[in-house]
C-alpha positions as CSV (number, residue, x, y, z in Angstrom):
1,X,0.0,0.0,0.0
2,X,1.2,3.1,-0.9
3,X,2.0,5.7,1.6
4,X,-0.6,8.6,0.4
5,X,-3.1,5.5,0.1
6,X,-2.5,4.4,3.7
7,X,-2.6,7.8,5.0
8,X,-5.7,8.5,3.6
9,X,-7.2,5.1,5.1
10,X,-5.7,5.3,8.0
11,X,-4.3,8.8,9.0
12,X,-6.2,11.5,10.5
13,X,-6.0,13.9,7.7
14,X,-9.1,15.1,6.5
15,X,-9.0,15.0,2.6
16,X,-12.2,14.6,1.1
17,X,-11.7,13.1,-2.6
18,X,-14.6,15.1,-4.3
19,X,-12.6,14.8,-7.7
20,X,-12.7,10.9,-7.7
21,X,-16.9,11.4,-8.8
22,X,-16.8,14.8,-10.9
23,X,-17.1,16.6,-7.4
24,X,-19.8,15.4,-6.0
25,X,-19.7,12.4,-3.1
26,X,-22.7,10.9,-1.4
27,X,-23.8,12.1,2.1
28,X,-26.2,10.2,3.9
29,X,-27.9,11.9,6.5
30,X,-28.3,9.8,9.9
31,X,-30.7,10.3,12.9
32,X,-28.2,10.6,15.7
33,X,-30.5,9.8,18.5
34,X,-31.8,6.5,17.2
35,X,-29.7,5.8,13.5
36,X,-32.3,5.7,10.7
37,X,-31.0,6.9,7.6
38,X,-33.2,9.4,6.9
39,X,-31.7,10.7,3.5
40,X,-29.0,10.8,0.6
41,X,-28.0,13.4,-0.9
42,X,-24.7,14.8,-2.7
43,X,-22.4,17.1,-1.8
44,X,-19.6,18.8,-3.3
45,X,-16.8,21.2,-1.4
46,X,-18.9,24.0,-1.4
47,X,-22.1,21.8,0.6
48,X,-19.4,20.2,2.6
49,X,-18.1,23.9,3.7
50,X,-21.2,25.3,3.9
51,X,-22.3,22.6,7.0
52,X,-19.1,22.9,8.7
53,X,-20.0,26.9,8.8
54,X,-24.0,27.0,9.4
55,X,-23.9,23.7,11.4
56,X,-27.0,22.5,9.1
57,X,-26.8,19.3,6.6
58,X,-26.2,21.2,3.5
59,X,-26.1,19.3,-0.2
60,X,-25.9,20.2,-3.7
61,X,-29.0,19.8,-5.6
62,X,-28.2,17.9,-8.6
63,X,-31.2,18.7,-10.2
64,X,-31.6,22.2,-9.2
65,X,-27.9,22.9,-9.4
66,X,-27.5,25.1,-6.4
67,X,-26.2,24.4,-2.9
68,X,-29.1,23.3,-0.5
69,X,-28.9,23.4,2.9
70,X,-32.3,21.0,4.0
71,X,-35.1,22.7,5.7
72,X,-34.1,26.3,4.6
73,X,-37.5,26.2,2.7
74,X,-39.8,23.8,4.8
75,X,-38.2,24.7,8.1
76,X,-37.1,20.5,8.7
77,X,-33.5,21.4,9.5
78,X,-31.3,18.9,9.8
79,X,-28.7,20.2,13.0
80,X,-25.1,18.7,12.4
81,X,-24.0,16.7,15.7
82,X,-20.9,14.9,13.8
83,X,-19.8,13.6,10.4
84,X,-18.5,10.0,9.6
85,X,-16.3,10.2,6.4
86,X,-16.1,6.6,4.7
87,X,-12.0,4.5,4.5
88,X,-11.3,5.6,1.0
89,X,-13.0,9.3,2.0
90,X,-15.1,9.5,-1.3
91,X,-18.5,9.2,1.0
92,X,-19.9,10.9,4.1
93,X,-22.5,10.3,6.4
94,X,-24.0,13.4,8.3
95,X,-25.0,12.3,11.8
96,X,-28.1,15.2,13.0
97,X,-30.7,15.6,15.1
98,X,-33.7,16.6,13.1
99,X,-35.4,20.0,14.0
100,X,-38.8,19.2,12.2
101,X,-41.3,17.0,11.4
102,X,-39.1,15.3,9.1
103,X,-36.5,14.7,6.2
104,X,-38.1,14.0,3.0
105,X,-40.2,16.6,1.0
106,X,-42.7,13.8,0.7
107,X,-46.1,14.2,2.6
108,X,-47.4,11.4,4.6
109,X,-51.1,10.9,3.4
110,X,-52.5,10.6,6.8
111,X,-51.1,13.2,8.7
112,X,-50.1,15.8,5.6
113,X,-46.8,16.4,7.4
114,X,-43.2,15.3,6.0
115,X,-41.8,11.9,6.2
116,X,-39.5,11.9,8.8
117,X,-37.1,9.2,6.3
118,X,-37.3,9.1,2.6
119,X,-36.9,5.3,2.6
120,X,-40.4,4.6,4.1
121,X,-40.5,1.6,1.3
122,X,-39.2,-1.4,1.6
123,X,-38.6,-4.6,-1.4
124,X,-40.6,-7.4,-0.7
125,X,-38.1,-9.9,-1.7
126,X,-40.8,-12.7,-2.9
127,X,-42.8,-9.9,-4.7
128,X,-40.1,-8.1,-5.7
129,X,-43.0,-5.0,-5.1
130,X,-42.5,-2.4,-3.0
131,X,-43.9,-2.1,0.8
132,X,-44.6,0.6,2.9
């Protein structure tokens, strides 16, 4: 193993390879208090500096192209607590405590409000269909 390869395995640099996807890595954004993945997203330097400085999970929007900091327009803010950056550091995970009713634009039917997770679907692996 190389030594740049082992340092940035093992070392405690932080050096975020954003150039190994055209710039933009996936963040997964993690309840701290109880772990549900509550969304993915991308981010890019800019997202990744903008979190560090407001303290919210912040993203780019690939299909908006702007930098999106989450709940900025539906007030579900997602507060940083810490971030988990993957072995080869291409992939983060943003550990928060939510500050609204939840993550995913998505309504839930019965009460109108957010979905606290996006992945409120699972695969039924006989049907192959999806479950809620």
């Amino acid at each position: 193993m190389s030594d740049s390869k082992k340092e940035i395995e093992e070392g405690s640099a932080l050096n975020i390879n954003f150039e190994k996807r055209g710039g933009l890595i996936p963040g997964v954004a993690q309840d701290v208090k109880d772990g549900t993945i509550l969304m993915l997203g991308y981010v890019n330097q800019e997202a990744f500096e903008e979190t560090l400085k407001v303290g919210m999970a912040t993203f780019w929007s690939t299909s908006r192209d702007e930098l999106w900091t989450k709940g900025k327009t539906s007030g579900d803010y997602l507060k940083l607590v810490n971030i988990l950056v993957d072995c080869d550091q291409d992939a983060i995970v943003y550990q928060v405590a939510p500050q609204g009713s939840g993550a995913c634009h998505t309504k839930d039917p019965a009460s109108g409000s957010a979905r606290r997770t996006c992945f409120y679907r699972s695969v039924n692996l006989e049907t192959r269909e999806l479950e809620k």
